[in-house]
Each structure stands twice: as C-alpha cells, then as structure tokens.
C-alpha positions as CSV (number, residue, x, y, z in Angstrom):
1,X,80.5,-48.0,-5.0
2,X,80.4,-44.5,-3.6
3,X,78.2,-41.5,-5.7
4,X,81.4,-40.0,-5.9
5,X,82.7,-43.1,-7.7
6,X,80.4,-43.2,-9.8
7,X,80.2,-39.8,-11.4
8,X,84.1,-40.2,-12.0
9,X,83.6,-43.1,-13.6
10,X,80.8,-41.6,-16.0
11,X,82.5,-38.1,-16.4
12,X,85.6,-40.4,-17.6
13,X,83.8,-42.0,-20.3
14,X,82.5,-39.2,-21.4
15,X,83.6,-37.7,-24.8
16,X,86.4,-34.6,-24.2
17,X,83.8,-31.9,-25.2
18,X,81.5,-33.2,-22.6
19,X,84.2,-33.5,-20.0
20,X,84.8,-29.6,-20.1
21,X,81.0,-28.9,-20.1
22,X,80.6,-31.0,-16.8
23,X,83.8,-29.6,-15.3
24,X,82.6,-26.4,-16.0
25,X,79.3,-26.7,-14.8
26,X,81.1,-28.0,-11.2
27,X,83.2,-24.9,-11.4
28,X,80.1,-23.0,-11.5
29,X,78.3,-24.3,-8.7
30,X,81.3,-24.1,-6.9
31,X,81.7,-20.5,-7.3
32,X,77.9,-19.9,-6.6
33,X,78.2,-22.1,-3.2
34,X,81.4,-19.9,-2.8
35,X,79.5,-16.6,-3.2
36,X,76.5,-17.9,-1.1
37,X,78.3,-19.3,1.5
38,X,80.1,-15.5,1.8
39,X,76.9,-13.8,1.4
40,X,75.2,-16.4,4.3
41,X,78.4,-14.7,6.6
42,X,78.4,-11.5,5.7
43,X,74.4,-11.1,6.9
44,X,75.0,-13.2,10.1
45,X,78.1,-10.7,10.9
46,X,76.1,-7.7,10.4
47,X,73.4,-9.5,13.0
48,X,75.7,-9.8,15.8
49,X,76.4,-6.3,16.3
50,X,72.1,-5.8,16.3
51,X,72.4,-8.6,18.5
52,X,74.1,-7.2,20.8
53,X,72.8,-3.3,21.2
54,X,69.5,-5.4,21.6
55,X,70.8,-7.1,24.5
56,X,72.4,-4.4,25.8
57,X,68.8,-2.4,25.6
58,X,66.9,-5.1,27.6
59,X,69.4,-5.0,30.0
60,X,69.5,-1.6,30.8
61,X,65.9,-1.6,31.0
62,X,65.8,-4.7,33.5
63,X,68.7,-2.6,35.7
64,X,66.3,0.9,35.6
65,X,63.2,-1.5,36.1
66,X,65.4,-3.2,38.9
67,X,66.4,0.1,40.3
68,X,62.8,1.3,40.5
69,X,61.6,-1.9,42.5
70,X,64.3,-1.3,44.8
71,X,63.5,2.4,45.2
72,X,60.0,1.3,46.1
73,X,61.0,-0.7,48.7
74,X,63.2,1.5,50.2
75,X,60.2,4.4,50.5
C-alpha cells in the first residue's frame, strides 16, 4: 500500500473534528509551499538580469583586453 493510501485510510477513520484539523493543516502547508515556491522564483528572476550585466561586463573586458593584445601586435 502506497504512503498516500495509507494516510487516507487513517485521515478517514478519524473522528469529523479531527478530519478538519488535518485538512487544515494540509491546506497550510500547501499555501506555505505555494508562497515558498513563489518567493524561490521571484529571487532567481531578479538574478538573471545580474546575471546577465555580469556577463556582459566580462565580456567587454575580454574584447578591450583582446583589442589591446591585438594592438600590441600590430606596433
């Protein structure tokens, strides 16, 4: 039998009272997973566009760096 299963099957035989206590408490961590999960996204969105200008930094520098080398070579 499945864990699933089984905590049906004891939620079920569980007196009313009980029921909405447990069903609340799944609502709960639902809605805190929920929220987490949004939170989790929100950060990694506002990374990407750090991300990126980082990237775009390093390479500018490699081009002027590049450039330089090149310039060298050419004296």
């Amino acid at each position: 039998m499945q864990l699933d299963e089984q905590l049906q099957q004891h939620v079920f035989s569980l007196p009313m009272e009980l029921k909405a206590e447990v069903l609340d408490f799944v609502l709960f961590l639902e809605q805190k997973q929920e929220r987490q999960a949004k939170e989790q996204l929100k950060a990694l969105m506002s990374a990407v566009p750090a991300s990126v200008n980082l990237a775009d930094e390093l390479i500018a520098d490699r081009r002027q760096e590049a450039e330089k080398e090149q310039a060298e070579m050419d004296k």
